[in-house]
DRENKOLTOR-690405 format. One record per residue (C-alpha): residue number from 1; x, y, z; residue in one letter. Coordinates in steps of 0.02 Angstrom, whole numbers, plus 50000, padded with zeros to 5 digits. Example, Ala and Ser with C-alpha at 12.3 -4.5 7.8 and 13.67 -1.06 7.14 Angstrom:
2
> nr / x / y / z / rest
> 1 / 50615 / 49775 / 50390 / A $
> 2 / 50684 / 49947 / 50357 / S $
This chain:
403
> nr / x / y / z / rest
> 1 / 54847 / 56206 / 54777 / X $
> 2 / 54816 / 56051 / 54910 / X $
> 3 / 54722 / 56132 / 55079 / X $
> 4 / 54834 / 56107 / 55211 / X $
> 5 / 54753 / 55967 / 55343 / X $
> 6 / 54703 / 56041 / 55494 / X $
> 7 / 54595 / 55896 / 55542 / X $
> 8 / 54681 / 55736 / 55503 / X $
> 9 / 54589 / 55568 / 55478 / X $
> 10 / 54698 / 55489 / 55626 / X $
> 11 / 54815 / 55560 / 55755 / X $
> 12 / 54952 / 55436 / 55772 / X $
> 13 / 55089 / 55578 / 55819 / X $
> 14 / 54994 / 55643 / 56005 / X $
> 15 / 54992 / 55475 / 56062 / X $
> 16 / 55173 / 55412 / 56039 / X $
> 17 / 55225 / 55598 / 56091 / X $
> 18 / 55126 / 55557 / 56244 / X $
> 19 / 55189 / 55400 / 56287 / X $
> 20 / 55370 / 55440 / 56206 / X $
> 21 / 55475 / 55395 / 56385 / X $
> 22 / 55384 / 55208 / 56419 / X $
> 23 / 55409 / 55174 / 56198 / X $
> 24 / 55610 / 55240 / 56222 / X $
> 25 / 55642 / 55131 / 56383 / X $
> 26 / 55564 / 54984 / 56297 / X $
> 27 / 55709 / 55009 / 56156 / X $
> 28 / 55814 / 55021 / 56280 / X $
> 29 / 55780 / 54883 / 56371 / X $
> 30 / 55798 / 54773 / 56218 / X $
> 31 / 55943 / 54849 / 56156 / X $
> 32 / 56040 / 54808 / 56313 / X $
> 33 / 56004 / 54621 / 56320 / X $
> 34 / 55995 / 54606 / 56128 / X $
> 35 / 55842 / 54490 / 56136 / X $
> 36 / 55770 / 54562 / 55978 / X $
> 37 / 55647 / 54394 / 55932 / X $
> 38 / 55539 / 54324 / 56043 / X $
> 39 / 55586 / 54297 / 56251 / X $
> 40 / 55505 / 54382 / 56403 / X $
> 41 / 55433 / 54527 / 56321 / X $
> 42 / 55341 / 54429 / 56199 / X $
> 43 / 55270 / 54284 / 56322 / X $
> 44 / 55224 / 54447 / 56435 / X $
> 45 / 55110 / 54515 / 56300 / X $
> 46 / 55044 / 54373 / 56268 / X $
> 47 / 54984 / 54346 / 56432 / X $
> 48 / 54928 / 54519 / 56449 / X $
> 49 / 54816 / 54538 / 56288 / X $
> 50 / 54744 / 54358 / 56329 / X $
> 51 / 54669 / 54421 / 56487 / X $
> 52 / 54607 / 54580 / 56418 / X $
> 53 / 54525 / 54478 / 56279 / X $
> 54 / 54460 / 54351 / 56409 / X $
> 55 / 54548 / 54204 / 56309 / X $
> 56 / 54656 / 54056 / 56403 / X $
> 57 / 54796 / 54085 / 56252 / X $
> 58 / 54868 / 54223 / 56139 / X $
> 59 / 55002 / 54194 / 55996 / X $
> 60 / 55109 / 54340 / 55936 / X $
> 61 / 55150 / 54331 / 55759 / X $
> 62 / 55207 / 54489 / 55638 / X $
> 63 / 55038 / 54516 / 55547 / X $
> 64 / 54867 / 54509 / 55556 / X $
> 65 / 54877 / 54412 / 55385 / X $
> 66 / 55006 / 54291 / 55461 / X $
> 67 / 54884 / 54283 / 55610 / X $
> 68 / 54726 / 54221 / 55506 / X $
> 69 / 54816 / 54099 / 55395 / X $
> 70 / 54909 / 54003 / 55537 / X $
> 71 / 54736 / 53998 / 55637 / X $
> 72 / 54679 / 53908 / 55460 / X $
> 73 / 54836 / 53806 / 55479 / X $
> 74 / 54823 / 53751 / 55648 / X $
> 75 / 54616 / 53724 / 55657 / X $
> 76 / 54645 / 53595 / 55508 / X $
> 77 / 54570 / 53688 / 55353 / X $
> 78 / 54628 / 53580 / 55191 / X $
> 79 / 54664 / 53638 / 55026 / X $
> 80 / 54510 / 53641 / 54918 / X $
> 81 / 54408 / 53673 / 55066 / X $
> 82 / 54271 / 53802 / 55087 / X $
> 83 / 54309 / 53937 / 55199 / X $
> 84 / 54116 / 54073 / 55193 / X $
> 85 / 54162 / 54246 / 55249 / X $
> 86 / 54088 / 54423 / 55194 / X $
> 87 / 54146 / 54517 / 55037 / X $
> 88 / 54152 / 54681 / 55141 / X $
> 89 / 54326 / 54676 / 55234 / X $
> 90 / 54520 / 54693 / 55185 / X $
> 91 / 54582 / 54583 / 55074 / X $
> 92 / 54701 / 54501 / 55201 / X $
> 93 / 54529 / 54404 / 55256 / X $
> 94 / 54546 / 54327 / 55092 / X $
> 95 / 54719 / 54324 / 55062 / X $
> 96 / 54715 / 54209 / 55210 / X $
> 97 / 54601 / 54084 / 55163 / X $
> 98 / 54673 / 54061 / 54968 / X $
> 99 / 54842 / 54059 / 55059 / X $
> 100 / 54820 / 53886 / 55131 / X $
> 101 / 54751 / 53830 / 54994 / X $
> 102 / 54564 / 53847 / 55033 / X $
> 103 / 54427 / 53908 / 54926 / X $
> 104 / 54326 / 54077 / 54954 / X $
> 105 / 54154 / 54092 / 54945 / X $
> 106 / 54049 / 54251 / 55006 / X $
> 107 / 53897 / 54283 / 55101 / X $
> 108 / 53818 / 54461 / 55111 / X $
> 109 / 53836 / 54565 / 55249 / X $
> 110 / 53680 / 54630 / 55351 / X $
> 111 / 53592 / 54800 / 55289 / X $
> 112 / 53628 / 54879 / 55469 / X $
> 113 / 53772 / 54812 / 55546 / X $
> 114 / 53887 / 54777 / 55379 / X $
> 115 / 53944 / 54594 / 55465 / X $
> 116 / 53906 / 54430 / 55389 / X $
> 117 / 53712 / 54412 / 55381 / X $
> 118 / 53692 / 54235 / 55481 / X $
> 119 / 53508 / 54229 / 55393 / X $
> 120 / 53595 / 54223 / 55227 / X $
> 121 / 53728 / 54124 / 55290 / X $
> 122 / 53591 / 53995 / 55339 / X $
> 123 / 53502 / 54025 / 55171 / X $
> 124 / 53671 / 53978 / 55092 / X $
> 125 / 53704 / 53824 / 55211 / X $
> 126 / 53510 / 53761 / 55169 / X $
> 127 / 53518 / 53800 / 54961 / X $
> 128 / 53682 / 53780 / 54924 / X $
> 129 / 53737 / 53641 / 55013 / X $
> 130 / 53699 / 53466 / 55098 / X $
> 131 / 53764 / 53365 / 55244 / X $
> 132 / 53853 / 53210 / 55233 / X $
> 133 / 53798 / 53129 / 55392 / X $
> 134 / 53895 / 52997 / 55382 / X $
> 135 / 54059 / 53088 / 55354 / X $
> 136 / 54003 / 53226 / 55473 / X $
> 137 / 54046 / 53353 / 55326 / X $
> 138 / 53943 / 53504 / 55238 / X $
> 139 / 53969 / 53475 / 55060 / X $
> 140 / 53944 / 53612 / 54914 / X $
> 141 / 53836 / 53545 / 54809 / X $
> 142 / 53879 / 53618 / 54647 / X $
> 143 / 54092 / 53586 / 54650 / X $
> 144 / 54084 / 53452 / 54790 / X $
> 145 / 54175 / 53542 / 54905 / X $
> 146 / 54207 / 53528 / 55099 / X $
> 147 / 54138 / 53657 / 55195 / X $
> 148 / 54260 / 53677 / 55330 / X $
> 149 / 54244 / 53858 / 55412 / X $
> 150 / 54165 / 53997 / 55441 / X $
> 151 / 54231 / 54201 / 55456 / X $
> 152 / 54152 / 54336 / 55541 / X $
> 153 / 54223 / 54485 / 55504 / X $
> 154 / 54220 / 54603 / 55656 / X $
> 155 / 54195 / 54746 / 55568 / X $
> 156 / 54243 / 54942 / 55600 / X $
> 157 / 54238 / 54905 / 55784 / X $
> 158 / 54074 / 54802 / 55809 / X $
> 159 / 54080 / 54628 / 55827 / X $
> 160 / 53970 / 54507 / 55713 / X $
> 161 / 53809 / 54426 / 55782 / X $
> 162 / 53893 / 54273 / 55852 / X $
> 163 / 53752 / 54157 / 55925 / X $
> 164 / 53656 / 54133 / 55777 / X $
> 165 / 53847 / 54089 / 55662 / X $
> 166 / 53918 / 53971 / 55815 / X $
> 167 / 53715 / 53877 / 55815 / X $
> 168 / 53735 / 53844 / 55634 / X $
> 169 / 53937 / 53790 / 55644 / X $
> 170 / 53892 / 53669 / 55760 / X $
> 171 / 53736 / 53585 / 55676 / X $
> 172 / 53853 / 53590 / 55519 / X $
> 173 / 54025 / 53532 / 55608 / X $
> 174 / 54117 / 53694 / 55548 / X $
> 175 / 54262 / 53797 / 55635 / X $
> 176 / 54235 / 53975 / 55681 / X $
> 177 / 54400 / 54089 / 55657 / X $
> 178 / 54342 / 54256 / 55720 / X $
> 179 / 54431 / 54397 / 55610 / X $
> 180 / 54434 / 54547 / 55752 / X $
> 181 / 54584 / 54632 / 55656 / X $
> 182 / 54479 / 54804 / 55687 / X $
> 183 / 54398 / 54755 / 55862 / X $
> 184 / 54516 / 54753 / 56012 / X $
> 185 / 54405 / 54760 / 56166 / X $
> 186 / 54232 / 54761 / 56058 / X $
> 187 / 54096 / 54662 / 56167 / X $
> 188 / 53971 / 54533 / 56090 / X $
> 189 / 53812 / 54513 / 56212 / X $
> 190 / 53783 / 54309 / 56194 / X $
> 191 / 53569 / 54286 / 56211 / X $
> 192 / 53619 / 54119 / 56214 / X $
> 193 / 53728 / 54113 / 56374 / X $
> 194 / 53655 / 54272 / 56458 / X $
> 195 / 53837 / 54370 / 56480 / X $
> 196 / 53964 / 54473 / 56390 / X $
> 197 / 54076 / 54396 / 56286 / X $
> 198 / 54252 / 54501 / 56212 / X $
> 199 / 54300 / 54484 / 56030 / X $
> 200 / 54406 / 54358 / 56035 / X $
> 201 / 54368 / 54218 / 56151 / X $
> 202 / 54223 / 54166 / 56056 / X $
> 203 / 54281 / 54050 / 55897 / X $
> 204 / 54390 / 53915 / 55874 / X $
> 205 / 54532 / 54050 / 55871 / X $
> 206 / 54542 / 54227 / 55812 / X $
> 207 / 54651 / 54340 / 55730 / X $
> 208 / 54703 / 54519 / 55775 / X $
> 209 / 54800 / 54654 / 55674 / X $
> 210 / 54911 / 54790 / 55788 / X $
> 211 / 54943 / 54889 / 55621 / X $
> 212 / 54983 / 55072 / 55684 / X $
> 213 / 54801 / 55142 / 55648 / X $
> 214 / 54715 / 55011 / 55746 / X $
> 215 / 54645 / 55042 / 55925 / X $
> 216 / 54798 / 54952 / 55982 / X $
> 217 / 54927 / 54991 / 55855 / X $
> 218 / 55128 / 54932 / 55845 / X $
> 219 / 55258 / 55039 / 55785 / X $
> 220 / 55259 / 54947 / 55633 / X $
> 221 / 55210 / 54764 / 55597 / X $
> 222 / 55123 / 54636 / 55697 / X $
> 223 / 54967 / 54532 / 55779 / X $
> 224 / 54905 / 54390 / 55864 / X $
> 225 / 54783 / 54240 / 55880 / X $
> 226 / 54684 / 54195 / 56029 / X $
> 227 / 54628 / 54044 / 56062 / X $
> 228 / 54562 / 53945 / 56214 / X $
> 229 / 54616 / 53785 / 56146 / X $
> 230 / 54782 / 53736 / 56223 / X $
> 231 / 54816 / 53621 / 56086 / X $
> 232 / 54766 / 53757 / 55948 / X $
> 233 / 54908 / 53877 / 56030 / X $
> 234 / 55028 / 53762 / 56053 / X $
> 235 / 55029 / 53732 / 55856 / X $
> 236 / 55010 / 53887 / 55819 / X $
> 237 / 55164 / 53946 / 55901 / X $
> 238 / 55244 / 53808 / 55813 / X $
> 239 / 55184 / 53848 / 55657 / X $
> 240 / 55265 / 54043 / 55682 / X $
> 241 / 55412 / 53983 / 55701 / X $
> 242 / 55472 / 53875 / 55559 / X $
> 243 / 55379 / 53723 / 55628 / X $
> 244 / 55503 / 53713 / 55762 / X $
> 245 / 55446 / 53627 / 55930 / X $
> 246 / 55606 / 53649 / 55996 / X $
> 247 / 55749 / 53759 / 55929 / X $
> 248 / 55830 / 53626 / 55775 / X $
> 249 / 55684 / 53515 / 55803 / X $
> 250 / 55536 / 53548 / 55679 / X $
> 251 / 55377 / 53435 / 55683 / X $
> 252 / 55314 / 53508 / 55500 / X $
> 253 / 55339 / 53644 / 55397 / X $
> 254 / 55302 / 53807 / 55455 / X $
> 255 / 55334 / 54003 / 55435 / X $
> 256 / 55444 / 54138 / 55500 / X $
> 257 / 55306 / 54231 / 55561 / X $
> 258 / 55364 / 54305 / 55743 / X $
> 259 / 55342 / 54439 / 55848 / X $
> 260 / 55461 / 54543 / 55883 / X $
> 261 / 55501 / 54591 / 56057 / X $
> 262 / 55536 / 54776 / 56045 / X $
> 263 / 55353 / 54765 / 55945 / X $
> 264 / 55269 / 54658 / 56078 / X $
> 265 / 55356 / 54784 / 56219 / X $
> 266 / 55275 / 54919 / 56141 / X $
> 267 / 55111 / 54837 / 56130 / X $
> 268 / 55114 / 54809 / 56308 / X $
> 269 / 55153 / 54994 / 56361 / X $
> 270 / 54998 / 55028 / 56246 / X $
> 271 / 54881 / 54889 / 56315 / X $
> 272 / 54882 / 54992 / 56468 / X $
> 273 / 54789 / 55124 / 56398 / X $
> 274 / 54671 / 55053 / 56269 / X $
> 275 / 54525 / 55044 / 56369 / X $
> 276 / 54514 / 55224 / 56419 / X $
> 277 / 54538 / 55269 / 56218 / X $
> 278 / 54399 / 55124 / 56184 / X $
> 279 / 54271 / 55221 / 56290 / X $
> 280 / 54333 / 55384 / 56217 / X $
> 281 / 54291 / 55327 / 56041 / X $
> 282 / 54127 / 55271 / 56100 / X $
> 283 / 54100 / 55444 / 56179 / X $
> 284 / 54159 / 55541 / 56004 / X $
> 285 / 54039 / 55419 / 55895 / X $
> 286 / 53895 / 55435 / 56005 / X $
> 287 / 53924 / 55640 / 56004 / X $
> 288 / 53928 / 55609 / 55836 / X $
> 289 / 53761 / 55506 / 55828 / X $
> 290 / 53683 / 55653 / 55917 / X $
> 291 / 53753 / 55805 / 55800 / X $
> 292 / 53692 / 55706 / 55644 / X $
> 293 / 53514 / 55684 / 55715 / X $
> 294 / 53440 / 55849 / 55614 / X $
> 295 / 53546 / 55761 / 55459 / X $
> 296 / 53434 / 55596 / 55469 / X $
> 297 / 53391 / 55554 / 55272 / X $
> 298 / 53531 / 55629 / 55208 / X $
> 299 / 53640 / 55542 / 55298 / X $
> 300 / 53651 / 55386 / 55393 / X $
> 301 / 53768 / 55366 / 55549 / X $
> 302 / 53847 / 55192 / 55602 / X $
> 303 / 53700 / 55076 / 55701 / X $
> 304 / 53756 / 54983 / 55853 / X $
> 305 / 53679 / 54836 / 55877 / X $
> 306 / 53594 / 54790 / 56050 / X $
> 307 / 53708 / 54647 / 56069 / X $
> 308 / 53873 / 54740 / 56028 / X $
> 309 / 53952 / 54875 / 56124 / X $
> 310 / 54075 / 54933 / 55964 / X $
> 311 / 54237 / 55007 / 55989 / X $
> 312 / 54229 / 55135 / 55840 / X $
> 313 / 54385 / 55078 / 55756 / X $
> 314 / 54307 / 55165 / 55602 / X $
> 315 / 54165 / 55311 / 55618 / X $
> 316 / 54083 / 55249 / 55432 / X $
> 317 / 53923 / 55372 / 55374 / X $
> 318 / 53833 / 55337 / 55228 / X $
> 319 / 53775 / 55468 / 55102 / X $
> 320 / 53745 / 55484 / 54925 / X $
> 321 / 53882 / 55574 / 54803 / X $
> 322 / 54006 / 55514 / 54949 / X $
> 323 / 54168 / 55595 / 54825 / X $
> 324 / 54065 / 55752 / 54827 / X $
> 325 / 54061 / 55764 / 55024 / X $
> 326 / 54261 / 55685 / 55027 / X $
> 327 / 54320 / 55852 / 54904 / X $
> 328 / 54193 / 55969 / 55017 / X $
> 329 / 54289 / 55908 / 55173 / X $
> 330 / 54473 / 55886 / 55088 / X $
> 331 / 54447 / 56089 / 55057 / X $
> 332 / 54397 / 56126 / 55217 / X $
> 333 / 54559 / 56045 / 55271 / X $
> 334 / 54465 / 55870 / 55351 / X $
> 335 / 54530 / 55711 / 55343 / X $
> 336 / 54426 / 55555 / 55264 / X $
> 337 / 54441 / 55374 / 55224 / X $
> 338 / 54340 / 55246 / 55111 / X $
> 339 / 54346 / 55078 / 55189 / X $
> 340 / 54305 / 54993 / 55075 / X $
> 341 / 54251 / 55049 / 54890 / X $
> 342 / 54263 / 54901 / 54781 / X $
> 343 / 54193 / 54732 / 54876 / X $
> 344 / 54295 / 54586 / 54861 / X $
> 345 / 54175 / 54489 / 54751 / X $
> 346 / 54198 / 54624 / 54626 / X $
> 347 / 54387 / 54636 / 54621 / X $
> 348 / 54508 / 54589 / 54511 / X $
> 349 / 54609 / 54480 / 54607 / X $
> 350 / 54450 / 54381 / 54638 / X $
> 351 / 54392 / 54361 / 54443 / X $
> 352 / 54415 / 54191 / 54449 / X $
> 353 / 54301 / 54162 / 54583 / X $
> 354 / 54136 / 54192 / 54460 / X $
> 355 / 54049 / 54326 / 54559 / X $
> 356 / 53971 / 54470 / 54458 / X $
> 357 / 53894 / 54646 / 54485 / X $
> 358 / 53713 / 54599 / 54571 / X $
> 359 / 53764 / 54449 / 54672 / X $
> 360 / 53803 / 54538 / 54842 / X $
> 361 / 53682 / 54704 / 54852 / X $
> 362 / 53673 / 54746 / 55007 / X $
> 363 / 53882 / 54749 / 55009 / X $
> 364 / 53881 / 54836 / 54830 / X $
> 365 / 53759 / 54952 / 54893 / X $
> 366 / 53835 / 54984 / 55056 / X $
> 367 / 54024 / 54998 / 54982 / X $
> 368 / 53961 / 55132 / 54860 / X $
> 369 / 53913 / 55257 / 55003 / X $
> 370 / 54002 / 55252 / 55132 / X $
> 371 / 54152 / 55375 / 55213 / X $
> 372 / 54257 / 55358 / 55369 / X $
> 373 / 54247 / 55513 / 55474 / X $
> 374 / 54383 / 55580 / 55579 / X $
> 375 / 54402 / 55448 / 55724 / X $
> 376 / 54532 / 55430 / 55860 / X $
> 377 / 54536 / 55444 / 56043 / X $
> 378 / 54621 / 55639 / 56035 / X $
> 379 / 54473 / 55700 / 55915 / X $
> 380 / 54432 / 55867 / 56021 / X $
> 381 / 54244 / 55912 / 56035 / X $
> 382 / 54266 / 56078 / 55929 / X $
> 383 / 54361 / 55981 / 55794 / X $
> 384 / 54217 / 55869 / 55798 / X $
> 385 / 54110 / 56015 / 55771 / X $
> 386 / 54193 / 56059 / 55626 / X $
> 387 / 54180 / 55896 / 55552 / X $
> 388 / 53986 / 55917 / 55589 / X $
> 389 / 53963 / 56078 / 55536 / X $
> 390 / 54067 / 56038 / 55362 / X $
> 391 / 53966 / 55880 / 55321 / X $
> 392 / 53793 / 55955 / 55354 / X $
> 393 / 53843 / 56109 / 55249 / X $
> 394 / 53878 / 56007 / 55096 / X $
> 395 / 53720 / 55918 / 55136 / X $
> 396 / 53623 / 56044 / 55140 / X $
> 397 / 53694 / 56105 / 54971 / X $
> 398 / 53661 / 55964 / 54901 / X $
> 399 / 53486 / 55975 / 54950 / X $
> 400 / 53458 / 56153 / 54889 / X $
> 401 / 53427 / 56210 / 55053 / X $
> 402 / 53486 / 56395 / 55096 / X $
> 403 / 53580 / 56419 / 55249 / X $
């Protein structure tokens, strides 16, 4: 017989409760003008979550997924082209890339951080490949291919180290496409420039997933690119909608990937609040760093870099025997997540690519241990303890220590 939850994973019922009056007179705003795709609603979102992401544009499409490939689209990646990102991340990363017709090829992520490693990235730039000077292109030099772009994967809530990945896409002439599908309002400290920079105004474009467990979440399906290229935007919105520059007027191909304004409505009513349940994550993960300090060795907690301030999409621990400690918690009626256990280099969608067991070990290593913790802005202090209390006691057990 299952254990009943009694601490869930996510809480994605207290905060639409909560905000149940401003979601209803959205719906009811739309469903008295009927203005169901695109309109005020959507260009008001857009403006909105460009501003909070300090970014001149913002693009609202119905995906994350739809979000990345169009920013491929619009920044000019060819087919055949190279596109480096890390194997640790959702597949719609990739998806993305192979999408437009581009070719994958990994990079492993750093031991601390689990974002693209921009030593290895240069390691793979310097070994791997050569610059055509006089076509101003990084080619591979085992298939010949293009280099075009690079993406850093803005991962669990902590933004990639940026300085050191922009330095080496401009001495190599590549775009950056910043994948911040889990980092709304994350914060990337540039050395370089001296200030605070938000996830999302630092590539060429990047991409951003409102799934419903994200720190900004729709009530179903959507996302959107930012960009401070006017030119980039102005395609991309194109692109969104069938290649249409005007309505019956389409300068290219394109996709019916649009926001809806009852979505983007929504989005905005949430907006309001995200930085308040931003800086409440970052309280619950920091309790959390404190609680775990006796655990130290047996388990480590998520490190935030100097030049990030993370927005704890995810709370990811690593620990060994990590289904032992998921079926301790699942009876003791706690939620848990594994994000993710099988790297894309190693799955089977990606067979084709070449990689093997060995080639990424820091990823393999890190995807074999880890477990998402309880996480959301609603996460009370004793149902923190709990969480605590159950992790440390399997821990312990595990240890042979007598409590």
């Amino acid at each position: 017989m299952n254990t009943p939850v009694k601490i869930p994973f996510l809480d994605l019922v207290t905060p639409h409760q909560e905000l149940k009056a401003e979601l209803l007179a959205v719906a009811e705003k739309v469903f008295g003008n009927a203005g169901f795709i695109g309109g005020p609603m959507v260009e008001g979102f857009e403006r909105e979550f460009a501003a909070f992401c300090d970014a001149k544009y913002c693009v609202g499409v119905n995906s994350g997924t739809d979000a990345l490939r169009f920013a491929f689209m619009a920044a000019g990646v060819l087919p055949g082209e190279i596109v480096v990102t890390a194997p640790q991340t959702f597949i719609a990363t990739t998806e993305a890339i192979s999408q437009v017709g581009a070719h994958i090829v990994f990079v492993d992520i750093h031991e601390e951080t689990y974002t693209l490693d921009p030593e290895k990235l240069r390691e793979y730039f310097e070994r791997d490949c050569q610059f055509d000077r006089a076509k101003g292109k990084l080619v591979e030099k085992k298939s010949g291919r293009v280099v075009s772009a690079i993406v850093p994967v803005h991962l669990y809530g902590q933004t990639a180290d940026m300085d050191p990945i922009q330095e080496l896409a401009k001495r190599y002439n590549l775009t950056v496409i910043e994948d911040a599908c889990q980092a709304h309002g994350a914060e990337y400290f540039s050395r370089k420039d001296g200030s605070w920079k938000k996830a999302g105004s630092m590539g060429g474009a990047a991409a951003f997933s409102f799934y419903p467990g994200k720190n900004l979440g729709a009530c179903g399906e959507a996302g959107a690119i930012t960009t401070n290229d006017e030119a980039l935007a102005a395609k991309m919105k194109m692109i969104r909608d069938h290649g249409q520059a005007k309505k019956y007027y389409h300068d290219m191909e394109g996709y019916n990937g649009r926001l809806d304004s009852i979505q983007a409505g929504w989005l905005s009513v949430k907006l309001r609040h995200l930085a308040k349940w931003n800086e409440a994550r970052r309280t619950l993960a920091h309790r959390y760093h404190q609680l775990f300090e006796e655990a130290k060795g047996a388990l480590t907690v998520p490190r935030e870099a100097a030049w990030t301030k993370g927005v704890y999409h995810l709370y990811v621990v690593c620990v060994q025997d990590r289904e032992a400690l998921v079926a301790h918690l699942a009876e003791a009626g706690i939620g848990t997540g594994i994000h993710y256990p099988i790297p894309l280099h190693l799955q089977k969608a990606y067979q084709g690519l070449g990689y093997k067991q060995g080639d990424f070990p820091v990823t393999e290593r890190v995807a074999a241990s880890i477990v998402s913790l309880p996480m959301f802005p609603g996460l009370t202090n004793a149902q923190q303890d709990e969480v605590v209390k159950k992790t440390k006691e399997h821990l312990m057990t595990k240890a042979g220590i007598s409590r």
